[in-house]
KOLRO-974467 format. One line per field, with one value per residue (C-alpha): residue number from 0; residue in one letter; chain; x, y, z. Coordinates in steps of 0.001 Angstrom, whole numbers, plus 500000, padded with zeros to 6 digits. Example, Ala and Ser with C-alpha at 12.3 -4.5 7.8 and 13.67 -1.06 7.14 Angstrom:
% residues 2
fivex: c(0,1)
drentor: c(A,S)
rolo: c(A,A)
X: c(512300,513670)
Y: c(495500,498940)
Z: c(507800,507140)
This chain:
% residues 593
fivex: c(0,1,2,3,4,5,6,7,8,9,10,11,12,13,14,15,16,17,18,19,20,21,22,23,24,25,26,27,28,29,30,31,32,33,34,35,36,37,38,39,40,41,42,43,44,45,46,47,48,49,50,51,52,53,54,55,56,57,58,59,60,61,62,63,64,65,66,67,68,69,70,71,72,73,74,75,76,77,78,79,80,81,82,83,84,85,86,87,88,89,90,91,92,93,94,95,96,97,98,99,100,101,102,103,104,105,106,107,108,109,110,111,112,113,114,115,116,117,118,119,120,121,122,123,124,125,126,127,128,129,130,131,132,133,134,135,136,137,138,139,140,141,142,143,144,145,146,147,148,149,150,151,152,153,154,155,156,157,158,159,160,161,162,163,164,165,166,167,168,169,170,171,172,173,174,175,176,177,178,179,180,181,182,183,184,185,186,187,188,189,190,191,192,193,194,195,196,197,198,199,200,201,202,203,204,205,206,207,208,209,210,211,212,213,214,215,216,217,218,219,220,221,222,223,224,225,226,227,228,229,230,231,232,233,234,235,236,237,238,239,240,241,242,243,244,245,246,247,248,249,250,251,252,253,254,255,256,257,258,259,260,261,262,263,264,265,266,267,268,269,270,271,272,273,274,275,276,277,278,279,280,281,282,283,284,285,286,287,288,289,290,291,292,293,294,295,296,297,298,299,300,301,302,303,304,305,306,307,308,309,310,311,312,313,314,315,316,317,318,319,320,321,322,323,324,325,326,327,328,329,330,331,332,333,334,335,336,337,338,339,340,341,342,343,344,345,346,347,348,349,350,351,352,353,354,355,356,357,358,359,360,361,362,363,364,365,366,367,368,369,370,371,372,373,374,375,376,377,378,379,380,381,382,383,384,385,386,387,388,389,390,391,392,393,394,395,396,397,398,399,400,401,402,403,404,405,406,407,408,409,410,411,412,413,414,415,416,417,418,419,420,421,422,423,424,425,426,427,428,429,430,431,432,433,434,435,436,437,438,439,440,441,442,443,444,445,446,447,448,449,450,451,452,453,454,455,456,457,458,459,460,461,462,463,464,465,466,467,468,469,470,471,472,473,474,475,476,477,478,479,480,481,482,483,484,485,486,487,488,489,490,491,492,493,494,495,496,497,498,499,500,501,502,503,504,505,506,507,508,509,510,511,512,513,514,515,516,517,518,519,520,521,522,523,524,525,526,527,528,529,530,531,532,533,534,535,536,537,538,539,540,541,542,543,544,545,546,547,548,549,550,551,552,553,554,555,556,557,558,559,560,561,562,563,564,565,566,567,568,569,570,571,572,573,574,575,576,577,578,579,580,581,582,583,584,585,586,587,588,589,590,591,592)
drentor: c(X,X,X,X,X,X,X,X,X,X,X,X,X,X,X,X,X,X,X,X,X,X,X,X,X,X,X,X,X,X,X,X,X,X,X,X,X,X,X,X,X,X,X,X,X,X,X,X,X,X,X,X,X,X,X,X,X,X,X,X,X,X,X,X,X,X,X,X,X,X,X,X,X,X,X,X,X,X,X,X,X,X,X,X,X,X,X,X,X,X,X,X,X,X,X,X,X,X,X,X,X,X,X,X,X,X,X,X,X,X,X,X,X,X,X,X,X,X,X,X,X,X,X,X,X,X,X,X,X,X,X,X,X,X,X,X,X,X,X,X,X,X,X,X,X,X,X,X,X,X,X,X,X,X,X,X,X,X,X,X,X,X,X,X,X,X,X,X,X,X,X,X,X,X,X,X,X,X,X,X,X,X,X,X,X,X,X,X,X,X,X,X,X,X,X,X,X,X,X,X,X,X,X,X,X,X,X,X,X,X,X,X,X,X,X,X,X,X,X,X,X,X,X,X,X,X,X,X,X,X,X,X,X,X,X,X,X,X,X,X,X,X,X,X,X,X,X,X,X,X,X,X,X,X,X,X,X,X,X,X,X,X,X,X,X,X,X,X,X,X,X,X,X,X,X,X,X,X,X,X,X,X,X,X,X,X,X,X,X,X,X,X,X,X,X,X,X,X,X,X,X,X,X,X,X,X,X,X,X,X,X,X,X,X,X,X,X,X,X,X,X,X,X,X,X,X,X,X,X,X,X,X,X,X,X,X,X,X,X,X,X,X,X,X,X,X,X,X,X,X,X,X,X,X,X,X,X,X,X,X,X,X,X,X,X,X,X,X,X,X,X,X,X,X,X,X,X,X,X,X,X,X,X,X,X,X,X,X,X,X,X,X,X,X,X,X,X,X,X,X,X,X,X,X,X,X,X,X,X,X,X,X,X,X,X,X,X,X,X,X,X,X,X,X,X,X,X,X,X,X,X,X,X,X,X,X,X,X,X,X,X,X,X,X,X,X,X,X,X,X,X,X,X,X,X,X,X,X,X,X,X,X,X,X,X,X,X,X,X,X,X,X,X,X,X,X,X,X,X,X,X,X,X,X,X,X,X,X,X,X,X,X,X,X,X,X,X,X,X,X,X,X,X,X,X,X,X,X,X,X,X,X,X,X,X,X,X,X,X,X,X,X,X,X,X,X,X,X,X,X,X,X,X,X,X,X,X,X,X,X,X,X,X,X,X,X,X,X,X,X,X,X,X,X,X,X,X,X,X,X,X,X,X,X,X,X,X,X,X,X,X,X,X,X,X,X,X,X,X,X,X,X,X,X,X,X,X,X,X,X,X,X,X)
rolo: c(A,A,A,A,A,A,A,A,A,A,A,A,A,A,A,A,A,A,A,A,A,A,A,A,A,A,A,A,A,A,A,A,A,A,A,A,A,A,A,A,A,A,A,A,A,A,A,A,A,A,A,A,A,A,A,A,A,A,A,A,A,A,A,A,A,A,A,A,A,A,A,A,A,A,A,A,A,A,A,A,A,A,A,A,A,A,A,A,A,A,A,A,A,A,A,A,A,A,A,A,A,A,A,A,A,A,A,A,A,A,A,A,A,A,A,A,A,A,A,A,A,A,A,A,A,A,A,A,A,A,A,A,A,A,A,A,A,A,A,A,A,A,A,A,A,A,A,A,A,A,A,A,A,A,A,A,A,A,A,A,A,A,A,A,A,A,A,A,A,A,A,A,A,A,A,A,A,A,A,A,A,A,A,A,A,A,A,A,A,A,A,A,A,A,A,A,A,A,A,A,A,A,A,A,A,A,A,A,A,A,A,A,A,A,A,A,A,A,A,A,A,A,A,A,A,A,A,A,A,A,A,A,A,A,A,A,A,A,A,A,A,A,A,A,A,A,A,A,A,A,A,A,A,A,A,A,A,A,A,A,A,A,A,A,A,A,A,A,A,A,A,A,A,A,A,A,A,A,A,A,A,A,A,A,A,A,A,A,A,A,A,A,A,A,A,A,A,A,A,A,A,A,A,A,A,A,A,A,A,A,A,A,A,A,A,A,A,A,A,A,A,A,A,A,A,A,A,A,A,A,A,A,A,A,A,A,A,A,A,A,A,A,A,A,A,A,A,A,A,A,A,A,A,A,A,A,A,A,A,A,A,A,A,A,A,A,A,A,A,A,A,A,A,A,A,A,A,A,A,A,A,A,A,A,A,A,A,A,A,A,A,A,A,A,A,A,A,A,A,A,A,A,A,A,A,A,A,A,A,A,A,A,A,A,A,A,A,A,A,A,A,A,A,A,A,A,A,A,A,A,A,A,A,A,A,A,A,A,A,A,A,A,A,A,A,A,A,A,A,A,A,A,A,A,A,A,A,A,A,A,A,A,A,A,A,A,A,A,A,A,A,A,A,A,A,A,A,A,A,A,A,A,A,A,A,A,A,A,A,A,A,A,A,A,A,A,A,A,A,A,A,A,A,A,A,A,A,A,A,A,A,A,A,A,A,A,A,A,A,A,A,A,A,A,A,A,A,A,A,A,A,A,A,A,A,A,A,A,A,A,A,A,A,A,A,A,A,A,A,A,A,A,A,A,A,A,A,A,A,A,A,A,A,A,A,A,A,A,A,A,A,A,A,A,A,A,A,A,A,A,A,A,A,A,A,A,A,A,A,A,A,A,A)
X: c(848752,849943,851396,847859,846086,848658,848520,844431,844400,846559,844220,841221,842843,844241,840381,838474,841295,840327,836566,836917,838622,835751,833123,834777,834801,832267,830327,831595,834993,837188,835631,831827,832015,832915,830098,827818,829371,828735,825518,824653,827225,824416,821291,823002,823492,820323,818708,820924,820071,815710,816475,818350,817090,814338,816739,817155,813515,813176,816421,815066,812070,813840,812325,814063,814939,816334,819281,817855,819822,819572,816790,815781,815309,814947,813005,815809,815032,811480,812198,814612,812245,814775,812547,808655,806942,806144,809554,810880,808715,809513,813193,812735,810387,813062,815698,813392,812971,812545,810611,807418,807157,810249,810887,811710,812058,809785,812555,812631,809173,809397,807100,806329,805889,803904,804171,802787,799142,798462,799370,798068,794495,795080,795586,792668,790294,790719,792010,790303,789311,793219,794159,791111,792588,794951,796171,795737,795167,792267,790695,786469,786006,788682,788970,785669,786650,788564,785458,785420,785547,788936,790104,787752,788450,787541,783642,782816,784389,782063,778642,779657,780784,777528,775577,777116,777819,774150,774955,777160,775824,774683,771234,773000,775291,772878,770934,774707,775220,773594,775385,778448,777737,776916,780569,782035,779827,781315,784962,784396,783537,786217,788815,787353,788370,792357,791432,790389,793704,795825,797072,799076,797246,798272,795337,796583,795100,791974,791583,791387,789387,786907,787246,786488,783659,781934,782574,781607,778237,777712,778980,777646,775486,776959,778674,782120,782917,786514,787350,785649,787502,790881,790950,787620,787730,786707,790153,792104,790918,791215,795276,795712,794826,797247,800001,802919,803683,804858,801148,801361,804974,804720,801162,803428,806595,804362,802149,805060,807577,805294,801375,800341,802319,799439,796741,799137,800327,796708,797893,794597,794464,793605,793984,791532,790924,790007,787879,785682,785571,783819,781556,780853,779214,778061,775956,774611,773846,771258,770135,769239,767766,765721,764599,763528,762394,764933,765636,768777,769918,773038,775068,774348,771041,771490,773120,770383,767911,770219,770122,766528,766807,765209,765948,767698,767636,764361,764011,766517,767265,765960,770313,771222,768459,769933,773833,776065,779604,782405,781725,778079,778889,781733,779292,776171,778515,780674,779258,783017,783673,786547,787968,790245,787682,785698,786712,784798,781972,779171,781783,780097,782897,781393,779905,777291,774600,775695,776157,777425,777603,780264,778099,775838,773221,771856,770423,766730,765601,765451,768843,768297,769544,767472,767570,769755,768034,769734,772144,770157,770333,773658,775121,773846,774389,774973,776342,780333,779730,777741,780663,783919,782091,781975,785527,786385,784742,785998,789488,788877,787550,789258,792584,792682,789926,792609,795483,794387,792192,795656,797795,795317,795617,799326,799379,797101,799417,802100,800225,798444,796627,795320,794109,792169,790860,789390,787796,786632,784874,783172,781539,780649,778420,777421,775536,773991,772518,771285,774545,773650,776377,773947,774780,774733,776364,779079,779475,779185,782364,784778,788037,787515,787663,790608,792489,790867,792882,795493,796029,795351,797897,800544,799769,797610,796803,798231,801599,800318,797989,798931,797219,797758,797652,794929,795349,799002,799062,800852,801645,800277,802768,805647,806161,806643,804486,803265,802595,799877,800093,802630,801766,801640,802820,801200,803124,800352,802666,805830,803154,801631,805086,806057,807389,806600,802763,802980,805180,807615,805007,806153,804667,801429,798937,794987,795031,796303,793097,790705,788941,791423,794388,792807,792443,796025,797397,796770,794590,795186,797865,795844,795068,794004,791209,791990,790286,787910,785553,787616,787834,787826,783613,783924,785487,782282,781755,785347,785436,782282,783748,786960,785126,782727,785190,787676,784765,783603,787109,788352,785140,785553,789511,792928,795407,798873,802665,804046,807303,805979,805226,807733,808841,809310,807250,808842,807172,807074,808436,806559,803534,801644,799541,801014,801455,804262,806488,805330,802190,801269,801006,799442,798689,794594,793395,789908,789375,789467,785875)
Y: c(875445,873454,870919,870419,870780,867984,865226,865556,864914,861849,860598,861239,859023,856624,856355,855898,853199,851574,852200,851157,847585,847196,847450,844635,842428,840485,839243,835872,835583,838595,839239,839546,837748,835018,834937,834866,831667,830144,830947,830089,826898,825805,826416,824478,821688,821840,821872,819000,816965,817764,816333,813094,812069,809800,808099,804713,804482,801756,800352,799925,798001,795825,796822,796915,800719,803042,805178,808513,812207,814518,817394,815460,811766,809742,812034,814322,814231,814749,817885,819232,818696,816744,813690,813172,812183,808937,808277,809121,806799,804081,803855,803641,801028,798769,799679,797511,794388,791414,792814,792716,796605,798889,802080,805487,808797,811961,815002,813380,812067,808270,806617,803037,801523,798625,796858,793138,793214,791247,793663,796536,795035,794690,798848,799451,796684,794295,796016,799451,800516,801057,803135,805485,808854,810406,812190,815954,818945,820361,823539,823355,826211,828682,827060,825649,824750,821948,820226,818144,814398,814235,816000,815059,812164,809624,809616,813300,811514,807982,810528,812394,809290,807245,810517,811176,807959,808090,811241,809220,806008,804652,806803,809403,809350,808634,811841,813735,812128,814434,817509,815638,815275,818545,819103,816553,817678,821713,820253,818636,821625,823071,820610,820549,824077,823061,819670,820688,822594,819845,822175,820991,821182,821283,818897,818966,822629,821990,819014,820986,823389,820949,819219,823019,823025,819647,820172,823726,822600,819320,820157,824214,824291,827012,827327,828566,828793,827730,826180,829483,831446,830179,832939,832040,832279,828939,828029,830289,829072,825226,826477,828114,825079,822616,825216,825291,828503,829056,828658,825155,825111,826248,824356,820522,821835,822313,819452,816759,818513,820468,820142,821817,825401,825386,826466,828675,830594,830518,828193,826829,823992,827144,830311,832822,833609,830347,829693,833079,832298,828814,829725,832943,831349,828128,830659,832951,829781,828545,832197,831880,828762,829758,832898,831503,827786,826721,822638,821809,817651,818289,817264,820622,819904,816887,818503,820866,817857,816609,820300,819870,816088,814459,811189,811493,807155,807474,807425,805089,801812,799131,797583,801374,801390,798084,798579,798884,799988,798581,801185,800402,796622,797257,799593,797400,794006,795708,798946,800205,803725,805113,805240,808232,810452,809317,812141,814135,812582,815380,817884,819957,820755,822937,826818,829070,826587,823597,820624,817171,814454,812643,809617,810146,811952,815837,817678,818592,822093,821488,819605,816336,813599,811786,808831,807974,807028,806211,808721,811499,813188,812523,815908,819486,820771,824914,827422,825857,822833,822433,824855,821921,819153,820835,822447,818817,817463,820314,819794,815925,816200,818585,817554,813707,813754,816162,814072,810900,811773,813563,810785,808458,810260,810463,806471,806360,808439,806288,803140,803499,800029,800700,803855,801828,799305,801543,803696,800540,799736,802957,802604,799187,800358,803679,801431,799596,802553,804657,806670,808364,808330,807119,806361,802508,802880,803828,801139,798595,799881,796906,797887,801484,800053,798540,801655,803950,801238,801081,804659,804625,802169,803511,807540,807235,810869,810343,808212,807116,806745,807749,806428,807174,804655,805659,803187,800519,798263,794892,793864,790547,787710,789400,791355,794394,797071,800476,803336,805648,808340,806594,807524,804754,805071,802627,803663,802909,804117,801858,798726,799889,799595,796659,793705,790933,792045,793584,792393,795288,797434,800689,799456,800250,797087,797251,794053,793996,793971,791428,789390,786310,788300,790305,787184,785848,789041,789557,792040,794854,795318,798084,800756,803983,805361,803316,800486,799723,802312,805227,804681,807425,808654,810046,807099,806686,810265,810831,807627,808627,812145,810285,807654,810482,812731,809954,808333,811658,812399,808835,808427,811835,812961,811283,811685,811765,812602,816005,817888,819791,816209,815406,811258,810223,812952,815118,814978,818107,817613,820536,819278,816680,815007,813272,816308,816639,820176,822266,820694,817707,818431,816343,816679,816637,815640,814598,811258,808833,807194)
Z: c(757097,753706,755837,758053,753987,752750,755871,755497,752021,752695,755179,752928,750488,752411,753275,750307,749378,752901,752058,748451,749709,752144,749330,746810,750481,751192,754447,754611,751719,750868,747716,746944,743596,745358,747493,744424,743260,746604,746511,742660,743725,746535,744595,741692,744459,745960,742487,741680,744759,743736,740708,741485,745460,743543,741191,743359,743352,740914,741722,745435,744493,742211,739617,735451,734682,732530,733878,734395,733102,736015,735605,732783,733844,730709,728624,727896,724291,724408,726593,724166,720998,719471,719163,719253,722050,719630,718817,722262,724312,721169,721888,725695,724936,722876,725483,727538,725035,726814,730247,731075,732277,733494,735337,733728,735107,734238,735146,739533,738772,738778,736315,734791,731499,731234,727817,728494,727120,729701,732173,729936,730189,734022,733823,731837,732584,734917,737713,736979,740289,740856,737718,736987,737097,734352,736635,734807,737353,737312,739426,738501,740855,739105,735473,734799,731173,733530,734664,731408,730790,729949,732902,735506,738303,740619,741488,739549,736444,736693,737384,733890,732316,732992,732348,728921,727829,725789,723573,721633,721196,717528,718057,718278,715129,712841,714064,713792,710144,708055,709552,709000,705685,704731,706081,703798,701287,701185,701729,698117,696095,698112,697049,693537,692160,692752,691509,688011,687761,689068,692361,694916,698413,702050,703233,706624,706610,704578,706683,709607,708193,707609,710796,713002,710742,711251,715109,715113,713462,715455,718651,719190,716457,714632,711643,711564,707853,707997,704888,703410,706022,707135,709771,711417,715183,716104,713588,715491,718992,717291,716766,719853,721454,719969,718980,721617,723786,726991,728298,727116,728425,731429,732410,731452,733111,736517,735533,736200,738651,741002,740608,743408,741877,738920,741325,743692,740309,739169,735917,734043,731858,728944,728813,730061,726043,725373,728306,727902,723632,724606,727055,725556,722460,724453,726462,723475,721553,724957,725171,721134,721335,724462,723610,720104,720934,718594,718798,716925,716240,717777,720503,722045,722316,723897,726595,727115,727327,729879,731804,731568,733237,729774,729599,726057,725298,725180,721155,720872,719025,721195,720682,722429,725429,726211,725306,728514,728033,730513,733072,733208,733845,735779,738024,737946,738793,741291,741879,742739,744583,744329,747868,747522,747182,750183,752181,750091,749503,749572,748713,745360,742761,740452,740633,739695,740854,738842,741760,741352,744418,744785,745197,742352,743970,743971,746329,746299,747663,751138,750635,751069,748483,745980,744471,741561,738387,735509,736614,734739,738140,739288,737637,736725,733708,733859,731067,732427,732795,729338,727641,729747,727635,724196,724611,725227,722184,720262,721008,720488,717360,715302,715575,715910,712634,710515,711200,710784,707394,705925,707326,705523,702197,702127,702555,699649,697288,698319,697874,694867,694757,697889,696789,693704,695593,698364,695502,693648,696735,697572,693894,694647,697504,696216,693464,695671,697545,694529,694811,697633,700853,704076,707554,706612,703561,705517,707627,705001,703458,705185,703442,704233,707711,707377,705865,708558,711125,709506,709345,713440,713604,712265,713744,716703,717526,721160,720930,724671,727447,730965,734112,737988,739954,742855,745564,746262,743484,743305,739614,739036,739303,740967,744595,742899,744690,743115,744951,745258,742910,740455,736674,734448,730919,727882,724573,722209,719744,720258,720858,717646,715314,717322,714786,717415,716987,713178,710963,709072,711111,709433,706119,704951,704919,705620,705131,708796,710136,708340,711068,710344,711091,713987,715848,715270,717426,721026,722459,723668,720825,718904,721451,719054,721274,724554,726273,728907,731150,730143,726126,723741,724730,720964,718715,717308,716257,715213,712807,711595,710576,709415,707006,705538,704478,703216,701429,699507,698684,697354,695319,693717,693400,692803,695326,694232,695733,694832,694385,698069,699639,702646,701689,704781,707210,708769,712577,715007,718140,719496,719223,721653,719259,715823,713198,710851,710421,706790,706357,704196,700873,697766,694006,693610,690688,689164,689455,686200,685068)
């Protein structure tokens, strides 16, 4: 009976060991871990093959390019936030000195620089019809905020364009001035109580402060406080915006690599807080003005008009009612379609009632199509649609006018003469118009012109433009075709600090842009807001907002470098417009009668 116990207890081990040995096997090598390295090995390859199949693209057409860094292409430094976005297109574009345009590599995404004016006027003028999208995913029927100017392409985008395009004429901004005003106004008793004491200031957060406000008050007609309240919610919507996160992440990663996975994964162009905050107070601001027959000179207002189908030119300047911008003459010369969206050409693209043709028509109620007319009818303005254009504007606003304004004012304290004879100026004027800051005033200020440009020059708030190309392309002199779908890049920034258009361009000098030396450069050198049919809708508005608030604070305080000021700044890679890391901080004074 021991024996039988003993010779089963050998086979019972002699089991498990056997058992034991077939679990570390696995189905295809002797050991499982091995197995897993296969398997990570192939994914690693297949990854590596996604990455790198495109990277004789440029080489097969015959075209100049920059040898690409697989997963990363050339941008490798970008993506790693070791350089700018500025800085990183800027040494790409001197690796390319001496050609006309030249290919580079978004992760596998192949891409091309153009950085001829000639050919950069082709892109945004000339040869329009071929180059009108930007190329930014958008979803109007799931993220509504995404039906906005910026976003919006092909026919949708020329209805709004040609629709909006009279809310910011000259009219316009002299009916916006005084609210701006007011806003420069409060940010100079703001500024004042650190001036008497000779405080240093971070102006790149009172400038932004001041910049939510003057939007908040111009664009939804409400008042947000912010340089009272740092914490306001329209401030902390303004920095959720342009602050970095994995939202932001994630929606660029998917942007450039796989564009159709942002609607499958449900990714909007903001997040669902954002979206609800700005239509949430666009529609209890309609409900408050309806319900109390409240008419507001805003641009708000002007959008309601526009809901209501009022033809809003109709009080203005004689110069306005007759103005055309490049679209309009483009459109009444030409009047180009855009022939991708064909397909869809009665296709609506927004919800909850609001409907926009695709061939600049609406429907009437028994659904036939009316006639166009000034293109007042060619788009329907609902709660969404009214809250995409003044999220737009918002984000537009706020950030470009705080950077530039504390960009501006940290030249000044570094140039000191400039600073003088900009002030000296300002007095000069204010004399002449009983001391009082008016919309002409304002624009009879020359040098402040030339500081404002200057400024723009030297920190554009976007370091570039980027355009899709929408239908085959050939560049013009050569046999060098683009495809369909193939992003264009125009680095406004690297063009900007470009010694063979500026000389030492990273110095300081308004005097830059006097008409005489304006004329010795070639166009399409100084690219701040864009050119042609899809230029900056806004530049009037923003430089309006810029030259107010510089204007106030020249006249009144002394702007000086401090023991807290970064010489040189200190740019965040993070970040996709121009904004420096800690701040920008300055010694305030009074100014010296």
């Amino acid at each position: 009976m021991l024996q039988n116990y003993s010779e089963c207890s050998r086979t019972t081990r002699s089991d498990n060991i056997h058992l034991q040995a077939k679990s570390n096997m696995g189905l295809l090598f002797d050991s499982f871990f091995m197995e897993i390295l296969v398997v990570f090995g192939a994914i690693l390859a297949w990854l590596y093959y996604y990455f790198t199949a495109n990277f004789n693209y440029w080489k097969n057409k015959g075209v100049p390019y920059l040898k690409p860094v697989p997963f990363f292409g050339n941008l490798i430094e970008i993506g790693l936030h070791r350089k700018t976005q500025a800085e990183g297109f800027r040494e790409l574009y001197r690796k390319l000195e001496g050609q006309m345009f030249g290919g580079i590599f978004q992760t596998r995404i192949p891409m091309i620089m153009f950085r001829d004016p000639d050919l950069i006027k082709h892109v945004l003028i000339k040869d329009f019809s071929h180059f009108h999208d930007r190329g930014m995913p958008h979803d109007v029927e799931n993220d509504p905020i995404s039906a906005n100017l910026v976003i919006l392409e092909g026919q949708p985008w020329k209805n709004l364009r040609l629709t909006l395009n009279p809310a910011f004429n000259s009219s316009k901004m002299r009916i916006l001035f005084h609210l701006v005003k007011e806003c420069a106004e409060e940010l100079s008793r703001y500024l004042d109580s650190f001036a008497q004491k000779g405080d240093d200031v971070d102006l790149r957060d009172v400038l932004a402060r001041y910049a939510t406000d003057n939007i908040s008050s111009c664009a939804f007609g409400v008042k947000s406080n912010s340089l009272k309240n740092p914490h306001s919610k329209f401030r902390e919507m303004g920095e959720k915006i342009i602050a970095p996160g994995s939202w932001t992440n994630m929606h660029r990663l998917f942007r450039y690599t796989a564009p159709s996975l942002l609607k499958y994964f449900n990714i909007k162009s903001f997040s669902d807080e954002i979206t609800d905050f700005f239509v949430d107070v666009v529609k209890e601001t309609l409900d408050y003005r309806e319900n109390n027959k409240i008419e507001r000179k805003d641009f708000l207002n002007l959008l309601i008009q526009l809901k209501k189908k009022v033809d809003i030119t109709e009080n203005d300047d004689e110069e306005d009612k007759n103005a055309e911008d490049d679209l309009e003459k483009m459109n009444n010369a030409y009047n180009f379609s855009f022939e991708e969206h064909d397909e869809v050409t009665n296709k609506k693209f927004t919800k909850n009632g609001a409907v926009v043709m695709q061939n600049g028509q609406t429907p009437t109620e028994n659904g036939q199509a009316t006639p166009r007319k000034k293109w007042l009818d060619s788009v329907v303005f609902d709660e969404h649609m009214i809250a995409a254009q003044v999220c737009v504007f918002f984000l537009g606003g706020f950030e470009t006018a705080a950077t530039s304004m504390s960009f501006c004012l940290y030249e000044l304290s570094l140039n000191q003469d400039v600073q003088r004879r900009l002030r000296d100026e300002i007095d000069h004027v204010l004399k002449e118009h009983n001391g009082n800051f008016t919309y002409n005033a304002l624009e009879q200020m020359e040098y402040l012109d030339h500081v404002v440009a200057e400024t723009l020059r030297m920190y554009p708030s976007l370091p570039n433009l980027i355009r899709v190309c929408t239908k085959p392309y050939t560049i013009p002199g050569t046999n060098v075709l683009i495809d369909k779908g193939t992003p264009v890049i125009i680095p406004i920034y690297a063009i900007h600090r470009d010694p063979l258009y500026y000389y030492d361009p990273d110095r300081f000098d308004p005097e830059r842009f006097t008409d005489y030396n304006k004329e010795k450069r070639p166009a399409y050198t100084y690219l701040p807001f864009g050119e042609g049919p899809r230029i900056c809708i806004g530049l009037r508005f923003g430089l309006m907002q810029v030259k107010m608030g510089l204007a106030i604070l020249v006249s009144r305080f002394q702007f000086d470098i401090c023991e807290k000021s970064q010489v040189p700044l200190i740019m965040d890679p993070k970040k996709f417009v121009m904004n420096t890391i800690g701040g920008l901080w300055l010694k305030v004074t009074p100014r010296a009668h």
